[in-house]
C-alpha positions in Angstrom: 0.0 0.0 0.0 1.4 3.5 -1.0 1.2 6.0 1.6 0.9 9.4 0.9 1.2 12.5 3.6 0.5 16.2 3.6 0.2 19.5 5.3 -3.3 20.0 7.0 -4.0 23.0 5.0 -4.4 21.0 1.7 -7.0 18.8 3.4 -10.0 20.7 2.5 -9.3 20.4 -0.9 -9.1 17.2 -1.1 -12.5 16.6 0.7 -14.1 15.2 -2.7 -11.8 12.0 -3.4 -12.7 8.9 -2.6 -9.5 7.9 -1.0 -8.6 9.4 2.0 -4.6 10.6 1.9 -2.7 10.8 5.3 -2.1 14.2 6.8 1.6 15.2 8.2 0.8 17.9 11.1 4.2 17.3 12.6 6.6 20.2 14.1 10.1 20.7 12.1 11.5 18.3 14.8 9.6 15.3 14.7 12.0 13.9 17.2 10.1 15.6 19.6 6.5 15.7 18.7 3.9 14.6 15.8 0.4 13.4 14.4 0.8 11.0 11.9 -2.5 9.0 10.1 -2.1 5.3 9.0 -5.3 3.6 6.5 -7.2 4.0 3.5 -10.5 4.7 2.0 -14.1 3.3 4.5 -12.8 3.3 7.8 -9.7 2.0 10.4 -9.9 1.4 13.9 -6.4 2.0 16.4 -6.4 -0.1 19.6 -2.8 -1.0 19.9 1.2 0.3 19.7 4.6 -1.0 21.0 7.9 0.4 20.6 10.4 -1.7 18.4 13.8 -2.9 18.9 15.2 -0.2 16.4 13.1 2.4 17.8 10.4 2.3 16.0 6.6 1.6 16.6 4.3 -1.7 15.8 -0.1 -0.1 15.5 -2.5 -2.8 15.8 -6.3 -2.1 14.7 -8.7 -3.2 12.0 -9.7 -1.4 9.0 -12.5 -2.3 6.3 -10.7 -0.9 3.2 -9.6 -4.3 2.2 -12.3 -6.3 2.2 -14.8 -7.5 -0.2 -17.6 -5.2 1.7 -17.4 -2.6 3.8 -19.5 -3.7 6.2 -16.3 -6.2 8.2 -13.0 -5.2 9.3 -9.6 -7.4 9.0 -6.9 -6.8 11.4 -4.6 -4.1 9.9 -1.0 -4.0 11.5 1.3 -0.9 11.0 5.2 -0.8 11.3 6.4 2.6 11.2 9.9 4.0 11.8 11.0 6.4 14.7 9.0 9.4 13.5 6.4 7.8 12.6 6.9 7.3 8.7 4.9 4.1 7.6 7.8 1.4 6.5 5.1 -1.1 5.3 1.6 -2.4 6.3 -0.6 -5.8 6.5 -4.1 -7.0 6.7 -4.9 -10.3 7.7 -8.4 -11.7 7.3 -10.4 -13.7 4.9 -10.7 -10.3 3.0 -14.3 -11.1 2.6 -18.0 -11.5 3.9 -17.3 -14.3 5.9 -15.7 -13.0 9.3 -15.5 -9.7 11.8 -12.0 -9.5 12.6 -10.7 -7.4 14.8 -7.0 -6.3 16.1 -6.9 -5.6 19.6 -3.4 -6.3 21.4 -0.2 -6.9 19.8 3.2 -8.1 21.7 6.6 -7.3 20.6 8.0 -11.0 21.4 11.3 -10.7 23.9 13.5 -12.7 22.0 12.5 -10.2 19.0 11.9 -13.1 17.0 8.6 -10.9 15.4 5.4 -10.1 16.9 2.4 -11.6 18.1 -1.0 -10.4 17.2 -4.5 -10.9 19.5 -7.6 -10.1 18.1 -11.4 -11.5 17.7 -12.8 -13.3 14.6 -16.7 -13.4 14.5 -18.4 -15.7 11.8 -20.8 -14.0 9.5 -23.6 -16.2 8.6 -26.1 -15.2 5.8 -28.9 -16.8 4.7 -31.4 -15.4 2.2 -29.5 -11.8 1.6 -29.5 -11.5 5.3 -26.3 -11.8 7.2 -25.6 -12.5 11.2 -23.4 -12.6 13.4 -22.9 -15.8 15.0 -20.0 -17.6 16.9 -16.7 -15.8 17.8 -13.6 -17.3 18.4 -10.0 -15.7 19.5 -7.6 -15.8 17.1 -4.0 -15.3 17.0 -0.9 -14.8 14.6 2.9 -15.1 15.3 4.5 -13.0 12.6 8.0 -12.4 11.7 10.1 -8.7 11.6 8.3 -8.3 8.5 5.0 -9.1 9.3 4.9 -12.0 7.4 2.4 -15.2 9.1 4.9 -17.8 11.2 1.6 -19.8 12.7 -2.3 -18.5 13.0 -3.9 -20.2 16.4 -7.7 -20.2 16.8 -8.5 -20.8 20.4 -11.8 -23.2 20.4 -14.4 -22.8 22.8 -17.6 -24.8 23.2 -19.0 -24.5 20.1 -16.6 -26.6 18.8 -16.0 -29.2 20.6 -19.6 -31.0 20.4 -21.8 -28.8 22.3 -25.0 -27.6 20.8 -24.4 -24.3 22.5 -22.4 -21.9 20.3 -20.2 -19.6 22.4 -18.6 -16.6 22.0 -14.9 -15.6 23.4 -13.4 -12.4 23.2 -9.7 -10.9 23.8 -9.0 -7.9 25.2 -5.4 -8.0 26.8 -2.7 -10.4 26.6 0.7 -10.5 28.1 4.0 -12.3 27.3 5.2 -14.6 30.5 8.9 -14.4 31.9 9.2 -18.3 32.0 7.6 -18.9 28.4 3.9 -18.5 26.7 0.9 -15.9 27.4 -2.1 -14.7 29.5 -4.8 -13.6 28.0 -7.9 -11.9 29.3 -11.4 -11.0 28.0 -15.2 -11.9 27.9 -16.9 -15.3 27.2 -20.8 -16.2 27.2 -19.3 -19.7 28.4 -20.2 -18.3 31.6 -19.2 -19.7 35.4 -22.3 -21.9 36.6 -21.4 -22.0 40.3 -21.8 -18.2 41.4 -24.3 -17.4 44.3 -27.8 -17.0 42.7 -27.1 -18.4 39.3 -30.0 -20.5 39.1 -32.3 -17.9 39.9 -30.8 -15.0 37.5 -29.6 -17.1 34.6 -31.4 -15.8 32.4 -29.7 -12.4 32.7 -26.2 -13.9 32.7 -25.1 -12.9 29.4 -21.3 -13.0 30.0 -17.6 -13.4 32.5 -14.5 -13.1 33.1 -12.4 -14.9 30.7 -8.8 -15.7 31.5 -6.4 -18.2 29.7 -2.9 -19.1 30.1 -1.2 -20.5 27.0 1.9 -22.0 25.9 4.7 -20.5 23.4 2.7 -22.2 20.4 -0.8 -20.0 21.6 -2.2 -23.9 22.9 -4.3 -23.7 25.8 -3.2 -25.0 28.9 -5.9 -23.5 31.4 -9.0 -21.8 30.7 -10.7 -19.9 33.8 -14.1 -17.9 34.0 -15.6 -16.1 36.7 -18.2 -13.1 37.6 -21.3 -12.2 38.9 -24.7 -12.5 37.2 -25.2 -10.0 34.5 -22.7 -8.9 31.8 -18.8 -9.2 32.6 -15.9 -8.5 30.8 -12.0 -8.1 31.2 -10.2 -5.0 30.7 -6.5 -6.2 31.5 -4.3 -8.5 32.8 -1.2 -7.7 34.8 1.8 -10.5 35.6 2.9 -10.8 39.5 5.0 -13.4 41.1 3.1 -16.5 40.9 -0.3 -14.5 40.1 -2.2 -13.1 37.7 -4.8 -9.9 38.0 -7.2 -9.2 36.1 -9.2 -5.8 36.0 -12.8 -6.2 34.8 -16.5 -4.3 34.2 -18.8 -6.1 36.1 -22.8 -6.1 36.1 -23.7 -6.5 40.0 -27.1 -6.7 41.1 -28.6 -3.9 43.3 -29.8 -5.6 46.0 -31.2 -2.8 47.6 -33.2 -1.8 45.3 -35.6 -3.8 41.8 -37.6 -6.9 42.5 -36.1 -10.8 42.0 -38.6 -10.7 39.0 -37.0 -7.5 37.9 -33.8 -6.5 39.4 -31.7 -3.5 38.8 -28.3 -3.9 38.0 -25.0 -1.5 38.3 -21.7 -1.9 37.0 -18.6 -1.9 39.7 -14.6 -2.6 38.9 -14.2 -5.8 39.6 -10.3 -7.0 40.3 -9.6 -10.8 40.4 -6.4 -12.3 41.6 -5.5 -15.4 40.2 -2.9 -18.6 41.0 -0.7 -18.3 38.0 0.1 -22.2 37.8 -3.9 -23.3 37.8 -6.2 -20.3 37.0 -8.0 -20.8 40.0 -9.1 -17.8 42.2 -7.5 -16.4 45.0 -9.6 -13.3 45.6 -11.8 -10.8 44.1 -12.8 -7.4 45.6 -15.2 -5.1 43.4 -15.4 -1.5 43.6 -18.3 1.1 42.9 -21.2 3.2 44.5 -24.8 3.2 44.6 -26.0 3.8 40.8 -23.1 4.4 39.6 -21.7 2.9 36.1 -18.3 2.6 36.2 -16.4 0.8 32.8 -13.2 -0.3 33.1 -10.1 1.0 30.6 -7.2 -0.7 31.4 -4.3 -1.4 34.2 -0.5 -1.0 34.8 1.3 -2.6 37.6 4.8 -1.0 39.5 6.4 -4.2 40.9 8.6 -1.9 42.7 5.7 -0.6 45.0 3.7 -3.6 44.5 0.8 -1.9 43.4 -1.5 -1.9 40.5 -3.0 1.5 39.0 -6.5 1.3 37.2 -7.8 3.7 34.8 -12.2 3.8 34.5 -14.8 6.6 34.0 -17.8 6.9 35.3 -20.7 6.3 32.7 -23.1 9.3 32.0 -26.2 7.3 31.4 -28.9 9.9 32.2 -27.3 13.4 31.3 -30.2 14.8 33.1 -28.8 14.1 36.6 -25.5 15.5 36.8 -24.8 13.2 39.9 -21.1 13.7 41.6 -19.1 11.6 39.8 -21.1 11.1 36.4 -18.5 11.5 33.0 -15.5 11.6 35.5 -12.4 9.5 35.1 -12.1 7.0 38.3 -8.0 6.4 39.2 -8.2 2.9 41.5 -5.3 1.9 42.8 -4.9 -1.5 44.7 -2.1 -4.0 45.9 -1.1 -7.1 45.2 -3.7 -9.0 47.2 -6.3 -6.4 45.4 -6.9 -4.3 48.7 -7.5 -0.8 47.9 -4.7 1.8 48.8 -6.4 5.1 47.0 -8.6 6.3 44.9 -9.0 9.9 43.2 -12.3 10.7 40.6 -10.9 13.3 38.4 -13.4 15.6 36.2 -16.0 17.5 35.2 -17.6 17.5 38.4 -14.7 16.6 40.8 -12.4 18.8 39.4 -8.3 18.2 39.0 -8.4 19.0 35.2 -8.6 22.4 35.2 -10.0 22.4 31.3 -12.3 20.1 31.8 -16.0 20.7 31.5 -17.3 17.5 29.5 -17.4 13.9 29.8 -14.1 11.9 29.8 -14.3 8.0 28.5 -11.2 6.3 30.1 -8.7 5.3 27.4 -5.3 3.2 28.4 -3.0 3.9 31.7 1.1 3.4 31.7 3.1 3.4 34.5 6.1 6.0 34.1 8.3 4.2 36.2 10.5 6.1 39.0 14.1 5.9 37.2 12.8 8.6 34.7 9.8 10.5 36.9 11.9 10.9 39.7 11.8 9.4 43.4 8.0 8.6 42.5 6.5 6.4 39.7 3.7 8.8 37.7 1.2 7.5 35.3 0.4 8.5 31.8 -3.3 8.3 30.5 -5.3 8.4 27.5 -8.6 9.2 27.1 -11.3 10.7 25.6 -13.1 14.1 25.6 -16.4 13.7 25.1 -18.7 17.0 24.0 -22.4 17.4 24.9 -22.9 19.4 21.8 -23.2 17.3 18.7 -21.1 20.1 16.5 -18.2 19.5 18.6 -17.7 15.7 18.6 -15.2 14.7 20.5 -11.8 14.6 21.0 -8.3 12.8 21.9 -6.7 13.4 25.1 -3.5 12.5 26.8 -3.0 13.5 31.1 0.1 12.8 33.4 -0.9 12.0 37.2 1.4 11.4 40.1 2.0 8.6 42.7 -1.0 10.1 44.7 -3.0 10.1 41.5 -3.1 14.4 41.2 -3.0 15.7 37.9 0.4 17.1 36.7 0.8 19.7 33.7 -0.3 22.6 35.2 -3.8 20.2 35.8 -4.6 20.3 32.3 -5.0 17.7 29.6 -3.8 17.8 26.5 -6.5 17.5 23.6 -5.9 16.0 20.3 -8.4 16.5 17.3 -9.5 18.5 14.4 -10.0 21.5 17.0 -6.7 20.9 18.1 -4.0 20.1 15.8 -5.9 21.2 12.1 -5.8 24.9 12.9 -9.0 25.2 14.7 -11.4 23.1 12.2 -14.3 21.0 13.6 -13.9 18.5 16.4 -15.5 15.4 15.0 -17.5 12.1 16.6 -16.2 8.8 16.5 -12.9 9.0 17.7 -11.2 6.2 20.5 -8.2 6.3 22.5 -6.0 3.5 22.5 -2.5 2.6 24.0 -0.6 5.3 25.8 3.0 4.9 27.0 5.9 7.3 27.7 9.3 6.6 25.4 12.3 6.4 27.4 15.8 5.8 26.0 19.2 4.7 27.7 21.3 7.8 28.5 24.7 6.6 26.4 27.9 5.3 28.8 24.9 4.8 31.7 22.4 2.4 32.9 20.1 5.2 33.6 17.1 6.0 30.9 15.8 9.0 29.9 12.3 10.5 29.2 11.7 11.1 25.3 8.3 11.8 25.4 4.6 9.8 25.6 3.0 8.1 22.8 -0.7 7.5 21.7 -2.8 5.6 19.2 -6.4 5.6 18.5 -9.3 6.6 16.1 -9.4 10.1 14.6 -12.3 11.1 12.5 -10.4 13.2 9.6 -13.1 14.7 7.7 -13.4 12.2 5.2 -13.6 8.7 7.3 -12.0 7.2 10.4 -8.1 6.7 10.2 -5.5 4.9 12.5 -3.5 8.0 14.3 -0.1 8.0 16.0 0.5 10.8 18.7 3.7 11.4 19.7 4.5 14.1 22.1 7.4 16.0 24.2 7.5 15.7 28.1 5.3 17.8 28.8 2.3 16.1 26.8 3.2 19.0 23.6 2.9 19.0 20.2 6.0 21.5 19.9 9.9 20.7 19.6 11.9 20.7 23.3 14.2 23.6 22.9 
């Protein structure tokens, strides 16, 4: 695929093609700082990004540009060089109407053998000009330095091996183990039979916790599901000695309030800590408030403080309400054995972001650890900014947060979008954060490393459809060169 860049200010006149071309709104020193866009023509999806042995990045997503109909996505993998310049790019898919695939984790492998790719293939089924879909299956590929397939895995569930029940299995986080093969985490309506009240609320079990442990070949070796009745799903999975945590959205029924015949339900962070060698639980602990929504976006752990940092908002379902903690971001932090040590809401109605007057959807969390932030480990988030009024859409955003979870930069986060970086043009709906992480380098003659700046993926609406982005930005969360 050719890729072709230019300067924001020919992107209104180029509005009519069918094709959308990439935009270069990059500083002179693109060392420091730059937005770089990554697809085609329909629309691409960013989710994931790693940094590469020779300092360049690896994008995971999905885009529907290469496929037979627009309607399914293939995973679409991006290798780019140090500033960003696309070096080549790969789809991988049936490239037809058959299967939803979509990227959502990807793993540079520590022997830097190649990659490994996570993502979720759903099977399209149409019958009489009418199409559904039906079972769905994680699926994953080993690929080389050049992206090239070494082995594709499909993990089977239930619904293929000889039960009439067809299943669906979803990945949303998977790690690479010190001692050999992965962790993955994610959703399955395979659900856990023996919670408390199952048999009188399964009907309304729709999904759980899904965690697997595989070996270096992506075969299974356990599988292990667990929830509460209603609709649970995995976030992230973090790697401790001997244990695994996983971060998860869980539906909990109210018991205070609804009827057994009709109950009301509210969504809590649910952390799990399980035995690394058998899946089996150790503990679980769930955190939340009366009514409130809260929706899980991701983890990081510090194995130096031996504590885990979680990133989630708090849903805005009834804008009418304006309760004290609806559209805020929720900063959870727990330790090892999932006890919590703080907790900081930070947002429109609690305050900390001192720009902040709309709803913020939580994004990805990194841990900047404390041999580049100082004596303290801070934390790096993406998220995004979510406007009220429809002629604003919404918008990309990037904060830095301390060990005691306060908001650094002068309490301000730093937006990303068409208002932002296109010369004050029209914020636009539909965009997603993905992966944040800072970039450090080794300082040279030293073991000591360095902050170079954070970098960001996601989903920016430019105009013409939805492309892949790359944000990378100084230390100070900019978009302009260090001096």
């Amino acid at each position: 695929m050719i890729n072709k860049y230019f300067f924001a200010s020919c992107m209104l006149l180029l509005l009519g093609l069918s094709a959308c071309k990439k935009e270069n709104i990059s500083p002179a020193n693109q060392e420091d700082a730059f937005v770089k866009y990554y697809g085609h023509v329909n629309s691409q999806i960013g989710k994931d990004v790693k940094e590469t042995a020779d300092k360049g990045f690896i994008i995971l997503g999905s885009s529907n540009a290469f496929v037979n109909s627009a309607s399914y996505n293939d995973f679409y993998l991006v290798k780019t060089d140090s500033l960003g310049n696309e070096e080549w790019s790969k789809t991988f898919g049936d490239g037809g109407n058959g299967y939803e695939e979509t990227g959502h984790r990807v793993l540079v492998l520590s022997d830097e053998s190649g990659y490994l790719v996570a993502g979720n293939r759903t099977t399209v089924v149409t019958v009489g000009g009418q199409s559904t879909l039906d079972a769905t299956y994680i699926v994953l590929y080993k690929l080389d330095l050049e992206g090239n397939v070494v082995w594709e895995k499909v993990l089977l569930n239930g619904s293929t091996l000889g039960s009439s029940e067809i299943y669906k299995d979803f990945v949303y986080d998977i790690k690479e183990l010190p001692d050999g093969g992965f962790v993955l985490a994610g959703e399955t309506t395979d659900v856990y039979i023996g919670k408390p009240e199952y048999q009188d609320y399964q009907a309304l079990d729709k999904t759980d916790v899904l965690l697997m442990r595989l070996d270096l070949d992506g075969n299974i070796i356990w599988r292990s599901v667990r929830g509460f009745v209603g609709e649970d799903r995995a976030a992230s999975v973090e790697v401790l000695n001997g244990a695994y945590v996983v971060t998860a959205t869980a539906e909990k029924r109210d018991e205070e309030n609804g009827t057994p015949t009709n109950p009301n339900f509210t969504t809590d962070i649910l952390v799990i800590r399980f035995r690394a060698s058998s899946g089996s639980e150790v503990s679980q602990q769930s955190f939340g408030g009366q009514d409130m929504f809260l929706v899980a976006g991701g983890s990081c752990y510090d194995s130096l403080n031996a504590r885990i940092t979680i990133l989630s908002h708090v849903e805005n379902r009834d804008p009418t309400r304006n309760e004290v903690n609806e559209g805020d971001l929720l900063l959870l932090q727990v330790d090892e054995g999932v006890g919590e040590i703080q907790r900081r809401y930070l947002g429109k109605t609690n305050g900390g972001f001192s720009n902040t007057s709309e709803d913020l959807l939580a994004g990805s969390i990194a841990l900047v650890p404390s041999d580049v932030s100082g004596s303290e480990p801070s934390f790096v988030i993406s998220a995004v900014y979510q406007y009220d009024d429809a002629n604003f859409g919404d918008e990309l955003v990037m904060a830095k947060v301390g060990s005691n979870l306060t908001p650094e930069w002068d309490g301000e986060i730093r937006q990303f979008g068409r208002a932002s970086v296109n010369n004050g043009s029209q914020a636009l709906a539909g965009n997603q954060a993905g992966t944040v992480m800072p970039i450090r380098e080794l300082v040279p003659g030293t073991t000591r490393r360095e902050l170079k700046g954070y970098l960001m993926t996601g989903t920016m609406n430019v105009a013409t459809n939805a492309m892949v982005c790359l944000i990378k930005t100084n230390n100070e969360g900019l978009l302009t060169p260090v001096d």
